[in-house]
N, C-alpha and C positions, 0 to 999 in steps of 0.2 A: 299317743301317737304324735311323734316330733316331725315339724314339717321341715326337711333340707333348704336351703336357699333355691337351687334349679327347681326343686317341687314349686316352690313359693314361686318363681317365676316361671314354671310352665302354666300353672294356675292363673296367675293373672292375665298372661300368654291367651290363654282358649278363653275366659270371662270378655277380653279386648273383643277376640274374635268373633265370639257369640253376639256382642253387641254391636259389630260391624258387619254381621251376616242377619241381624235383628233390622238396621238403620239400611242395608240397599235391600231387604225386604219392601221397606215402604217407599222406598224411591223408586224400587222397580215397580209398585202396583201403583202411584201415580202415573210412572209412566205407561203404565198400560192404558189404563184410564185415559191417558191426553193422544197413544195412538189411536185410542178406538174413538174418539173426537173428529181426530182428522180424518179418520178412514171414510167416517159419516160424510166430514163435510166435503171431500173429497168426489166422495158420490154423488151427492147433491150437485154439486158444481156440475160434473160430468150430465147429470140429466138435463141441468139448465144449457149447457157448452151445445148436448145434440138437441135439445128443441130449437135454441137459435142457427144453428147450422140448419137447422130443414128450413125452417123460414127463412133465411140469408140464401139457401139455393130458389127458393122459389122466388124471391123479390129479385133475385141475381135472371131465372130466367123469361119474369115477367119485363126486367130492363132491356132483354136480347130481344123479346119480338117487339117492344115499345121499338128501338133502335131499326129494328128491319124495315120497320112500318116508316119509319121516318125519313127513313134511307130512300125507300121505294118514292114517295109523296116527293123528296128534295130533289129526284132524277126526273119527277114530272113534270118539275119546276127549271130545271135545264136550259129547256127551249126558248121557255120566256126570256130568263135573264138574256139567252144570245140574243135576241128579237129586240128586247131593250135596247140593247149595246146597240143594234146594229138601227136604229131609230133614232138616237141619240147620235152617233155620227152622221146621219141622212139629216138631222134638225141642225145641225152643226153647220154641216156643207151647204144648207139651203142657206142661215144666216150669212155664210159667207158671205153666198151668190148675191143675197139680197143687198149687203152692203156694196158690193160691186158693182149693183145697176145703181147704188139710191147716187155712189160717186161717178158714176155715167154720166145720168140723166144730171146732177150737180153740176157737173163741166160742160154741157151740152146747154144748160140754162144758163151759166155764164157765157159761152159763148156765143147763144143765143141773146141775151142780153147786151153783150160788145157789138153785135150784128146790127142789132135793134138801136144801139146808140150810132154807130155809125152812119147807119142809114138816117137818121134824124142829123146827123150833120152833114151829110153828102145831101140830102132837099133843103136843108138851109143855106148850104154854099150854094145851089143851083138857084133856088130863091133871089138870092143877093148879087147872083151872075147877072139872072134874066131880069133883074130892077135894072143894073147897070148898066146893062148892055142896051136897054129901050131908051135910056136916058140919052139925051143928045151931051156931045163930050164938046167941051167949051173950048 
């Protein structure tokens, strides 16, 4: 049996092919193997993804009543700060007031003081009158 040239290349032809259908054989069952990897880890993820999501909802609505709570206690607290405010302007306005009398009573003891010195030299002019005035005038 004489083999033609086309035989000889149809031959070689399906040998190629056998070996390219041999060769994504094994690539394709790696790759099944490396799907069925991920599909696992895939799932895994997803079990850890919903256990953190239920504990993220619960810390999420144990944050809302901490928050309510805090809220409520900070509106108690309300009254005080205005009562501060409004004690701290009354402490304010008394300082004022008090500086206003201490510069009163300040002018009023200078004045009193000017008073006091004039009256010690109006009894010493008087003094000095009534020597001179007894004295006989030459």
């Amino acid at each position: 049996m004489v083999l033609t040239f086309g035989q000889l290349a149809g031959l070689i032809a399906a040998g190629a092919f056998l070996i390219l259908v041999i060769a994504l054989c094994f690539v394709l069952r790696g790759l099944i193997k490396t799907l069925e990897e991920t599909t696992k880890s895939i799932s895994s993820v997803t079990e850890d993804v919903n256990a953190i999501s239920k504990e993220l909802e619960q810390l999420v609505n144990k944050t809302n009543t901490l928050m309510d709570d805090v809220n409520k206690k900070s509106e108690k607290l309300d009254p005080l700060f205005d009562t501060m405010a409004e004690l701290s302007e009354s402490v304010s306005d008394l300082n004022a007031a008090s500086r206003n009398v201490a510069e009163r009573v300040s002018g009023s003891a200078k004045a009193a003081s000017q008073a006091s010195m004039a009256f010690k030299i109006g009894r010493q002019a008087l003094k000095f009158y009534n020597k001179h005035k007894k004295s006989p005038v030459d």
